[in-house]
C-alpha positions as CSV (number, residue, x, y, z in Angstrom):
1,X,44.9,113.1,76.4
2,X,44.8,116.5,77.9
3,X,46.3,116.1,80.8
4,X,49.5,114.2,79.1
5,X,49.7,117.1,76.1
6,X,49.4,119.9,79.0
7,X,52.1,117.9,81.5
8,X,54.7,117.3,78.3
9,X,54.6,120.9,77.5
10,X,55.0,121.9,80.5
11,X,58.0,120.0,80.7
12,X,59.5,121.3,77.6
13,X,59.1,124.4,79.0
14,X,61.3,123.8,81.6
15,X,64.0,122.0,79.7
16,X,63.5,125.1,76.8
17,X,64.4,127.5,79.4
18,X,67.1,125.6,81.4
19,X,68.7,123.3,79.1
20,X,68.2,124.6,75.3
21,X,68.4,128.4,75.7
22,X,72.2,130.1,75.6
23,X,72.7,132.2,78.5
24,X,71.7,135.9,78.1
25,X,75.8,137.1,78.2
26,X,78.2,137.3,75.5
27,X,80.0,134.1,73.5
28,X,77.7,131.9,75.4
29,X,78.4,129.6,73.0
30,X,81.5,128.6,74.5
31,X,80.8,128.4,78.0
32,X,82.1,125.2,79.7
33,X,81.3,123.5,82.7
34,X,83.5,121.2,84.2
35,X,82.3,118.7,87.2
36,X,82.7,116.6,89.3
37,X,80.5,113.1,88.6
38,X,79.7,110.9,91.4
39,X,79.6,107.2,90.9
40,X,75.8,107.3,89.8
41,X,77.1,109.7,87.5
42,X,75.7,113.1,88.7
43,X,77.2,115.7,88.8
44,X,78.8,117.2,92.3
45,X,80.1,120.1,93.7
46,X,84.5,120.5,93.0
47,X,86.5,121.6,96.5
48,X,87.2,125.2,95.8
49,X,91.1,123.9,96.2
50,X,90.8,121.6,92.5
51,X,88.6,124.5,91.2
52,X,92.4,126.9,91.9
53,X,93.8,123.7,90.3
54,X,92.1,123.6,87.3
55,X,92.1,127.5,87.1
56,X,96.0,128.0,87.6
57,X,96.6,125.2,85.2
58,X,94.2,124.5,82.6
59,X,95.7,126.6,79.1
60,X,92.1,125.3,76.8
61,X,90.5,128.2,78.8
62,X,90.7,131.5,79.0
63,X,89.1,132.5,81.8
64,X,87.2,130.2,85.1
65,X,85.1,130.7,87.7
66,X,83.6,129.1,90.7
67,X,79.7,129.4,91.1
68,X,77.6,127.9,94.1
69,X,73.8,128.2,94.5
70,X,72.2,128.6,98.0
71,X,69.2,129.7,99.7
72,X,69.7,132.3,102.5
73,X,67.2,133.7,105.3
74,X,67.1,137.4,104.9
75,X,65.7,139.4,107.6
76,X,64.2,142.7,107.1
77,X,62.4,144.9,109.3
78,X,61.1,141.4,111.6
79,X,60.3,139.6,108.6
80,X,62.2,136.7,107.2
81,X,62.3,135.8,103.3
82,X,64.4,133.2,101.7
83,X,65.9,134.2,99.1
84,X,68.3,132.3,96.1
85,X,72.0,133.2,96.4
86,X,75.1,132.2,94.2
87,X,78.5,132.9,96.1
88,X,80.8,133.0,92.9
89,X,84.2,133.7,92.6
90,X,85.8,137.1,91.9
91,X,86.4,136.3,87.8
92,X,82.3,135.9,87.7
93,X,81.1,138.6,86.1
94,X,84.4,139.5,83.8
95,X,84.3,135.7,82.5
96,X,80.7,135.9,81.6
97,X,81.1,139.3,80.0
98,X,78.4,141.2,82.1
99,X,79.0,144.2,84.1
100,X,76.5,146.3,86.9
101,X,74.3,149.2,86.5
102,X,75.8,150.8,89.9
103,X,78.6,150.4,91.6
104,X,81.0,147.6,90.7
105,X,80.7,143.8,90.4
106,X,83.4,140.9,92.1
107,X,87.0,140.9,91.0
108,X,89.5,138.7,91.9
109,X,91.0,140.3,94.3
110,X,87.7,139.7,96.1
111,X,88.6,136.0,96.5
112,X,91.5,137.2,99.2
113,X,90.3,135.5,102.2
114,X,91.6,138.7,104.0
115,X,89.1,141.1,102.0
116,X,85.4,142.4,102.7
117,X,83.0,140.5,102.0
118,X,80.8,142.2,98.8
119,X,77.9,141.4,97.7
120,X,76.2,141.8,94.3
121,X,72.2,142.4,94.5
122,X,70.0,141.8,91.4
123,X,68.2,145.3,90.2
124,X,64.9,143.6,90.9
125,X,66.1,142.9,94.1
126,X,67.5,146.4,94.6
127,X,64.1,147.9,93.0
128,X,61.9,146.0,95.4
């Protein structure tokens, strides 16, 4: 009876903090995500081109971005970490609301192929 109290809590824990929780930023409340389903019904990735559609055309909205999580090999002084990554687009951070401690975060003029590419570090990241 342990074992299946301590395994469904732990479970609730997980679908507490994913599923249940608003997002920490502004007017989470009406965040939307639109995707694509396959034909199980899961959800799958949009071509960045219908993501432009959707953005140029949808008027419900008022503001979209694209978001992608990855896991990168970072190398530092010989050693290698892996470490999460989202490549986002450049409306990101003004869509959600949020802004950076230093320096500045994407805009989207940073979706121009022809631009640098930035990058946006956590401060846990920058502190460690």
């Amino acid at each position: 009876m342990a074992l299946g109290i301590g395994a469904n809590v732990a479970i609730f824990s997980l679908v507490n903090a994913v599923l249940l929780r608003p997002l920490p930023v502004p007017e989470s409340h009406q965040l939307v995500q639109i995707a694509r389903l396959n034909a199980d019904g899961r959800p799958s990735r949009l071509s960045y081109p219908l993501f432009e559609f959707f953005r140029d055309h949808l008027t419900t909205v008022s503001g979209a971005f694209a978001f992608r999580r990855d896991e990168r090999a970072i190398v530092m002084d010989g050693e290698t970490e892996f470490v999460t990554v989202a490549q986002v687009s450049g409306a990101y951070y003004s869509v959600l609301g949020v802004g950076a401690a230093a320096g500045r975060v994407l805009a989207p003029i940073d979706d121009d192929p022809a631009a640098p590419a930035p990058a946006v570090i956590s401060d846990t990241y920058w502190l460690r």
